[in-house]
N, CA, C and O atoms as CSV, one atom per row, in Angstrom:
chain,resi,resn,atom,element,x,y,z
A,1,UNK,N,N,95.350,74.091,103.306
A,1,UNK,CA,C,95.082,74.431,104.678
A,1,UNK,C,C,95.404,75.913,104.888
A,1,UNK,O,O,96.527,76.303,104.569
A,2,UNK,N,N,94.211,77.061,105.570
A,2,UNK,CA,C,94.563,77.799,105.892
A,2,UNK,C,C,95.492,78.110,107.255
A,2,UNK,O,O,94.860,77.816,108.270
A,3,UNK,N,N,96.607,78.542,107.484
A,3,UNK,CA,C,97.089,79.149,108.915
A,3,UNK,C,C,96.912,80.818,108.910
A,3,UNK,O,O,96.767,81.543,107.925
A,4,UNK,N,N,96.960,81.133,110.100
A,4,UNK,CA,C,96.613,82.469,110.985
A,4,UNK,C,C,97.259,82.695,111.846
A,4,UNK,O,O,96.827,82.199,112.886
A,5,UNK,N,N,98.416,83.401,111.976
A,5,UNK,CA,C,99.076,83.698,113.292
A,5,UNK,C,C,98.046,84.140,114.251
A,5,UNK,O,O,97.023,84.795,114.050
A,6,UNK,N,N,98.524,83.652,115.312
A,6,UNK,CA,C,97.214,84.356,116.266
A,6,UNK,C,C,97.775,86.037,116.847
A,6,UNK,O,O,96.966,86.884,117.225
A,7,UNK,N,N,99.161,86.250,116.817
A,7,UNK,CA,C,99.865,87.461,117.272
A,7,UNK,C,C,99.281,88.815,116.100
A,7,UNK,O,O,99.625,89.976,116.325
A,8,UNK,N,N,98.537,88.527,115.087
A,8,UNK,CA,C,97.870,89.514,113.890
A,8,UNK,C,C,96.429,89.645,114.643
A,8,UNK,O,O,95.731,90.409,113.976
A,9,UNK,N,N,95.777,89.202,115.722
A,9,UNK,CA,C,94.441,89.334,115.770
A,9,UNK,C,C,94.473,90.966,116.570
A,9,UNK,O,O,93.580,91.768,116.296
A,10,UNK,N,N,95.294,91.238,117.302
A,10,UNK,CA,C,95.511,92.959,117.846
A,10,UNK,C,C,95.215,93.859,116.889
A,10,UNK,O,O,94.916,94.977,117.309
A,11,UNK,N,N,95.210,93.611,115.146
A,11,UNK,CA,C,95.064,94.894,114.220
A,11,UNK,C,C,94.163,95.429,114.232
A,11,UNK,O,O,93.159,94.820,114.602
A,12,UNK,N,N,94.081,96.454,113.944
A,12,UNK,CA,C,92.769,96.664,114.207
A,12,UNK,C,C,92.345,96.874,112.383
A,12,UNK,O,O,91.301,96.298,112.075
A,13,UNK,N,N,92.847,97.400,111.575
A,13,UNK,CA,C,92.444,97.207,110.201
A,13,UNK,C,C,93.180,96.557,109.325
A,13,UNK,O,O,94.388,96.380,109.482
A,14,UNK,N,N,92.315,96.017,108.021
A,14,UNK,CA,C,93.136,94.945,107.216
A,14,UNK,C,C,92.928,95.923,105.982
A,14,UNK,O,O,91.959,96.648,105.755
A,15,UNK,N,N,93.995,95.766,105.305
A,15,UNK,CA,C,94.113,96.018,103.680
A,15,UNK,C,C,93.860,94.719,102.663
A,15,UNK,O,O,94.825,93.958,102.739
A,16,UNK,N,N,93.073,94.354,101.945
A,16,UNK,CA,C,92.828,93.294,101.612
A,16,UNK,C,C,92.858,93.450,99.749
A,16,UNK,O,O,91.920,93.876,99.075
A,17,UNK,N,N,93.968,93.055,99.310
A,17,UNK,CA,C,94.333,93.283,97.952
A,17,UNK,C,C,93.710,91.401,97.359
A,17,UNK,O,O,93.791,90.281,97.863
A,18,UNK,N,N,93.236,91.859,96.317
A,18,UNK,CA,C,92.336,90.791,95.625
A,18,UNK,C,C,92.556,91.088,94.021
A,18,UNK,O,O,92.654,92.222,93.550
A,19,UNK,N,N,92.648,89.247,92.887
A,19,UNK,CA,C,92.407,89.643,91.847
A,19,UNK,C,C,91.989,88.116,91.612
A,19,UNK,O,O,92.067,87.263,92.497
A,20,UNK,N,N,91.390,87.798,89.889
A,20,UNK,CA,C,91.283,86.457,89.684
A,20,UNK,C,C,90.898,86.832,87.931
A,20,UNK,O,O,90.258,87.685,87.317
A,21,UNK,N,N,91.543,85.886,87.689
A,21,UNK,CA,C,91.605,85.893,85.714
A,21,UNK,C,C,91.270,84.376,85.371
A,21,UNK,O,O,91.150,83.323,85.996
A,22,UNK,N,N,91.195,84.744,84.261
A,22,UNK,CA,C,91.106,83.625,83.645
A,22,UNK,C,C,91.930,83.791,82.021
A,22,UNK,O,O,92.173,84.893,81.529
A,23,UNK,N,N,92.281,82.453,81.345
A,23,UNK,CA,C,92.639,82.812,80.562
A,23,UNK,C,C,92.011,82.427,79.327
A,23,UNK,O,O,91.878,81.210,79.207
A,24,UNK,N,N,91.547,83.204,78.282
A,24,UNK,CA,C,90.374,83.248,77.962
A,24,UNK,C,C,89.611,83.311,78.747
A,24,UNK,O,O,89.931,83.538,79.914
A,25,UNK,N,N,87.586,83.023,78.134
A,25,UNK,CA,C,86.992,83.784,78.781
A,25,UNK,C,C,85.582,82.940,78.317
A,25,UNK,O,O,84.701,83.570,77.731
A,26,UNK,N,N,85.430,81.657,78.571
A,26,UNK,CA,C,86.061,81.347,80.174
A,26,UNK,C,C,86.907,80.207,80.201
A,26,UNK,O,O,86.759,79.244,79.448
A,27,UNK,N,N,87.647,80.292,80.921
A,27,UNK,CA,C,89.219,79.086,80.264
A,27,UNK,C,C,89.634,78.989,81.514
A,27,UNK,O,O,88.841,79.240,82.422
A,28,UNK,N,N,90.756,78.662,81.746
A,28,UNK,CA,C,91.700,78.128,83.167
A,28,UNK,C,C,91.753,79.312,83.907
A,28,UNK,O,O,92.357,80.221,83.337
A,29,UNK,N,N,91.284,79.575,85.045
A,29,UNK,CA,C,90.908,80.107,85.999
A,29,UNK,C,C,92.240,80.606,87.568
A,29,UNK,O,O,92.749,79.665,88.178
A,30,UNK,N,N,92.498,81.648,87.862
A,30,UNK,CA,C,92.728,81.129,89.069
A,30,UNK,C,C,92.683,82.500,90.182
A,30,UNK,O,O,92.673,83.546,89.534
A,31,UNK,N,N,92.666,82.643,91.091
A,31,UNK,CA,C,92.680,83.834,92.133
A,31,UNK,C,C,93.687,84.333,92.769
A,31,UNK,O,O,94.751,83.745,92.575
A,32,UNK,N,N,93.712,85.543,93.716
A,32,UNK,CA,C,94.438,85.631,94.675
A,32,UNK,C,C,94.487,86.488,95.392
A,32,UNK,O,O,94.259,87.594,94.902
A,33,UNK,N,N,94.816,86.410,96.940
A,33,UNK,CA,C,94.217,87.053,98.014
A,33,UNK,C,C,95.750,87.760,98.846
A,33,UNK,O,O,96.569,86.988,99.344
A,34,UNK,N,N,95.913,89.000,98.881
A,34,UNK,CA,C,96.823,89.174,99.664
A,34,UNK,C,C,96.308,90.249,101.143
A,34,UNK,O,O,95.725,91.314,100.936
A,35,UNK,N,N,96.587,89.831,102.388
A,35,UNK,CA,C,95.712,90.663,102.807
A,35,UNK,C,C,97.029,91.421,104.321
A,35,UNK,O,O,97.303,90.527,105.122
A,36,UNK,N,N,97.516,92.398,104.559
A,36,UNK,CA,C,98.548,93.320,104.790
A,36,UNK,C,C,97.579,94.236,106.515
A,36,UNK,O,O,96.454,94.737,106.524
A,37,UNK,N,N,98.235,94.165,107.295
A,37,UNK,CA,C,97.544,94.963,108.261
A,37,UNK,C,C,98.250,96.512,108.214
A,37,UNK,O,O,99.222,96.945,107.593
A,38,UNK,N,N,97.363,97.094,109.099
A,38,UNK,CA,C,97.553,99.105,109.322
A,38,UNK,C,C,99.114,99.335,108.610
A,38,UNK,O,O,99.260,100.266,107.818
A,39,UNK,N,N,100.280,98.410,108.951
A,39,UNK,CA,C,101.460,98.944,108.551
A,39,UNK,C,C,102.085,99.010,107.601
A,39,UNK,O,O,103.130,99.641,107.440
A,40,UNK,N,N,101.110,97.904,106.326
A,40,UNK,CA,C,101.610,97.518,105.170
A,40,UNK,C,C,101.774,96.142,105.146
A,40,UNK,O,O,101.674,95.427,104.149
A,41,UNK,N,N,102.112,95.683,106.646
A,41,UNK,CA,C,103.014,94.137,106.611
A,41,UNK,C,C,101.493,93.160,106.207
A,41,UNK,O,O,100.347,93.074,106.647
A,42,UNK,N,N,102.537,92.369,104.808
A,42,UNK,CA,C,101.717,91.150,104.412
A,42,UNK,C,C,101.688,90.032,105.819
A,42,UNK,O,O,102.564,89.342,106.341
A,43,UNK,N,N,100.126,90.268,106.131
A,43,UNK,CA,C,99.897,88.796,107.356
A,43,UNK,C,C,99.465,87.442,106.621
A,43,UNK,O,O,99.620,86.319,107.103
A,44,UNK,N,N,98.870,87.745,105.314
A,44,UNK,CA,C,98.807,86.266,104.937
A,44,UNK,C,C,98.375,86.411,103.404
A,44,UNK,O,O,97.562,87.196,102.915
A,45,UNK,N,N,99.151,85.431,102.788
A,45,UNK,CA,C,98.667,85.225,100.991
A,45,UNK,C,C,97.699,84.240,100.940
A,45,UNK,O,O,97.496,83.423,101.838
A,46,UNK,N,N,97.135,84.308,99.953
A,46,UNK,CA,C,96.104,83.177,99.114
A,46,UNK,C,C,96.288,82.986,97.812
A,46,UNK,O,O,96.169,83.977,97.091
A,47,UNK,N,N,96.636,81.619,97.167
A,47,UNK,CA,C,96.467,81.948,95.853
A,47,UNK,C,C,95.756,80.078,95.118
A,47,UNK,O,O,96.044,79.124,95.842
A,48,UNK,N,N,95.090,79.813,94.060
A,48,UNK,CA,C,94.140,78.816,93.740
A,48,UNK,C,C,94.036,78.613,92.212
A,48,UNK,O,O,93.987,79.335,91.217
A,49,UNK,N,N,94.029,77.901,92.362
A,49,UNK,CA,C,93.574,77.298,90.540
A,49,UNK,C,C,92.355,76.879,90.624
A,49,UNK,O,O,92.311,75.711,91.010
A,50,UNK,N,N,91.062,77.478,90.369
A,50,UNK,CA,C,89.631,77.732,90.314
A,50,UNK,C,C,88.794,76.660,89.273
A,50,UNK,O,O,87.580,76.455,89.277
A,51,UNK,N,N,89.834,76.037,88.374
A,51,UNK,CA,C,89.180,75.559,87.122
A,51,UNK,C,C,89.021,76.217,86.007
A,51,UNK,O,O,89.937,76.885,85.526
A,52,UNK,N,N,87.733,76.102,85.407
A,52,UNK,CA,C,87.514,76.907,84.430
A,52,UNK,C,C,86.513,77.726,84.887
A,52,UNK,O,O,85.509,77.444,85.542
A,53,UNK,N,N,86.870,78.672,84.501
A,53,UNK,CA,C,85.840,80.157,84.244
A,53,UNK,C,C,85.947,80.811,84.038
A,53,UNK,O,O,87.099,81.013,83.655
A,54,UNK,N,N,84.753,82.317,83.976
A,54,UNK,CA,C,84.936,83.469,83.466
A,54,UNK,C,C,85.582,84.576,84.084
A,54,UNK,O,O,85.526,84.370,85.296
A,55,UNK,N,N,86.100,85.523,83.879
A,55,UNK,CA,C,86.863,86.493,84.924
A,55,UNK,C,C,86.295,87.080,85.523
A,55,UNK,O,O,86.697,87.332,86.659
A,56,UNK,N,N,84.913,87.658,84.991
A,56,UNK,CA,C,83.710,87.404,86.397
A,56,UNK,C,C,83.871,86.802,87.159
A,56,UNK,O,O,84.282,87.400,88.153
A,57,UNK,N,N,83.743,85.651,87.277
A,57,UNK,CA,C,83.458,84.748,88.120
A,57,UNK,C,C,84.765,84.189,89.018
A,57,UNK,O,O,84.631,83.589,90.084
A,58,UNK,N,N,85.763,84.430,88.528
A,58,UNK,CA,C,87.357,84.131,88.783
A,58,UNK,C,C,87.078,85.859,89.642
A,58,UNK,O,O,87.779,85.813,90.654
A,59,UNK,N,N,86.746,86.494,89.615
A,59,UNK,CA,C,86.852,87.940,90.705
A,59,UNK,C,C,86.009,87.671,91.721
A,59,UNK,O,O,86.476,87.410,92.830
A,60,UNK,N,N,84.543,87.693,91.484
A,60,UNK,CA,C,83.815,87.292,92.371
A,60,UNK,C,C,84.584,86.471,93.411
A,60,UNK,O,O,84.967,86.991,94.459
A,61,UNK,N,N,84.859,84.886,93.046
A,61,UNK,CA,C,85.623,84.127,93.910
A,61,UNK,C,C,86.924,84.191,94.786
A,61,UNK,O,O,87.351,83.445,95.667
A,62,UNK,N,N,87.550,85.716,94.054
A,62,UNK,CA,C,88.572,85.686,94.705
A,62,UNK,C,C,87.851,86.830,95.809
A,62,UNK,O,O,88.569,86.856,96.809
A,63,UNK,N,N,87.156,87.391,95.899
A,63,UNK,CA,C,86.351,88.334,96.749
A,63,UNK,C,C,86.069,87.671,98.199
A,63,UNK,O,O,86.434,87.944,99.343
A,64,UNK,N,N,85.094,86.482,97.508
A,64,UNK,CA,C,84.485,85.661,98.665
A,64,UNK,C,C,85.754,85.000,99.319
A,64,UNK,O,O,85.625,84.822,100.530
A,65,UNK,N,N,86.866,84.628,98.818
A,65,UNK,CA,C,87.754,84.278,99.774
A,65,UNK,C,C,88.133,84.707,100.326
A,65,UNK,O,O,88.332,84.181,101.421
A,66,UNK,N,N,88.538,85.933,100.096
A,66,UNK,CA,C,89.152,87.282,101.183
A,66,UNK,C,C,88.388,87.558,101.990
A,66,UNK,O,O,88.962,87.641,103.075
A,67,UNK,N,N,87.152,87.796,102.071
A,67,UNK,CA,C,86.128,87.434,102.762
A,67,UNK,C,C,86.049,86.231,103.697
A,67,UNK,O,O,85.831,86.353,104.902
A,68,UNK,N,N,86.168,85.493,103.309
A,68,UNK,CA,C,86.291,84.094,104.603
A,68,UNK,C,C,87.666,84.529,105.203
A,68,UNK,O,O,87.551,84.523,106.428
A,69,UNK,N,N,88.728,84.846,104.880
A,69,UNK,CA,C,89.952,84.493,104.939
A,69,UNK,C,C,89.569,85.783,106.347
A,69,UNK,O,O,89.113,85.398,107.424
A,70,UNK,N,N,89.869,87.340,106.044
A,70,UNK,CA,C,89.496,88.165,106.637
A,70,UNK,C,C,88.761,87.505,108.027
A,70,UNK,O,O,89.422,87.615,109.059
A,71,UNK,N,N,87.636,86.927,108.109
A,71,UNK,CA,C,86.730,86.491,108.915
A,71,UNK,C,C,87.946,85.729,109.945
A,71,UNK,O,O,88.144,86.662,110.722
A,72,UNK,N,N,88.411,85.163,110.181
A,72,UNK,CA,C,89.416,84.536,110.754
A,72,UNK,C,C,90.313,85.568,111.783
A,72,UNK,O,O,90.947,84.965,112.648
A,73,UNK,N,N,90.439,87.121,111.783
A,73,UNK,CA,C,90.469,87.852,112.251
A,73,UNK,C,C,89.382,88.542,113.168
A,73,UNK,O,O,88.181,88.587,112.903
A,74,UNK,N,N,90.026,89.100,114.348
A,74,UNK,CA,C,89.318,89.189,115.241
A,74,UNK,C,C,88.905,90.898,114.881
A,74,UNK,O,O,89.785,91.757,114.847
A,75,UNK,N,N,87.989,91.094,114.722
A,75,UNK,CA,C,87.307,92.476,114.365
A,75,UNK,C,C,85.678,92.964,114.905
A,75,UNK,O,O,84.596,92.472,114.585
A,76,UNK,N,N,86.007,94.228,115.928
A,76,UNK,CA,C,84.891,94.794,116.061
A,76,UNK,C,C,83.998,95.302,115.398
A,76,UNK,O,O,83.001,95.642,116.035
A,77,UNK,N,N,84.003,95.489,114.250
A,77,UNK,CA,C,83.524,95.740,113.029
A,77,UNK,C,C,84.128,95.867,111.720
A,77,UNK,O,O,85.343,96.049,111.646
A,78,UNK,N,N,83.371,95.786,110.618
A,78,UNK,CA,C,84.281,95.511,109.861
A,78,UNK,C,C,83.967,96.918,108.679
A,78,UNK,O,O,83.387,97.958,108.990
A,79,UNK,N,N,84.442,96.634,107.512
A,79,UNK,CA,C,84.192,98.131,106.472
A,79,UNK,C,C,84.909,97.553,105.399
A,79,UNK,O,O,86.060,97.118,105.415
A,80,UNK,N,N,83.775,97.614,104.083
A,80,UNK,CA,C,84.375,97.033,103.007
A,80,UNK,C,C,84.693,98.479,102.094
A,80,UNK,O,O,83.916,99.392,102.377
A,81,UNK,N,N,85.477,98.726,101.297
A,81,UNK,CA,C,85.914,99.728,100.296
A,81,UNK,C,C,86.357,98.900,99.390
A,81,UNK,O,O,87.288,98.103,99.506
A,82,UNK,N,N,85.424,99.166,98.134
A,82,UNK,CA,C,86.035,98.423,96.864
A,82,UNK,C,C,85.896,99.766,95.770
A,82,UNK,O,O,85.089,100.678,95.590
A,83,UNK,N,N,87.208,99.300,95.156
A,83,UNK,CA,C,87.688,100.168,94.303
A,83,UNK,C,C,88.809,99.537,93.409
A,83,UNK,O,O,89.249,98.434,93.736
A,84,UNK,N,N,89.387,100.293,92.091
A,84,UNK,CA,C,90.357,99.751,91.442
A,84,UNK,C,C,91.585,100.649,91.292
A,84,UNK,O,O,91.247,101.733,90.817
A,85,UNK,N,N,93.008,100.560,91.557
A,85,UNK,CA,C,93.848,101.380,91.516
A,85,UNK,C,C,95.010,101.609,90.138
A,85,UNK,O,O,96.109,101.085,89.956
A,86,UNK,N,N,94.329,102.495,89.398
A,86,UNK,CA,C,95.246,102.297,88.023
A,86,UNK,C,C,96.341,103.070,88.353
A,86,UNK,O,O,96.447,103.978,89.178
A,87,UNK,N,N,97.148,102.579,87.585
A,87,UNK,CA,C,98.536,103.394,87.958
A,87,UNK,C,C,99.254,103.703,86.410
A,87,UNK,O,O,99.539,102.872,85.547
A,88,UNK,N,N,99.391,104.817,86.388
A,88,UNK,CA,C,99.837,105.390,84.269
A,88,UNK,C,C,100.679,105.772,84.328
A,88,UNK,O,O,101.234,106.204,83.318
């Protein structure tokens, strides 16, 4: 079951951190969604055991959930930025 504070719908932007693996390729599967408003503060986690699949497909899925999940927020528009953040 998803919950949603309703006191998070005032943000006006979400940070929406996403990943999904598998182990092997394509083997046991799973995702996860963390998604943090303007201040940093985590408003809500996600996390799933997908089955089996590929890490394609284990990303993809964790995408589309953040995506639904996000949707649940009240937003005048929205703005996707995808990118990957390496850190060395």
């Amino acid at each position: 079951m998803i919950q949603i504070s309703h006191h998070i719908y005032a943000h006006q932007q979400l940070l929406i951190h996403t990943d999904g693996a598998s182990r092997g390729n394509p083997g046991p599967a799973g995702i996860g969604v963390v998604i943090c408003d303007e201040s940093g503060k985590i408003v809500k986690e996600y996390k799933d055991f997908i089955g089996t699949a590929t890490n394609n497909i284990a990303e993809y899925r964790a995408l589309i959930k953040a995506l639904e999940l996000a949707s649940s927020f009240s937003r005048k528009r929205n703005r996707l930025l995808f990118g990957q953040r390496i850190n060395g």
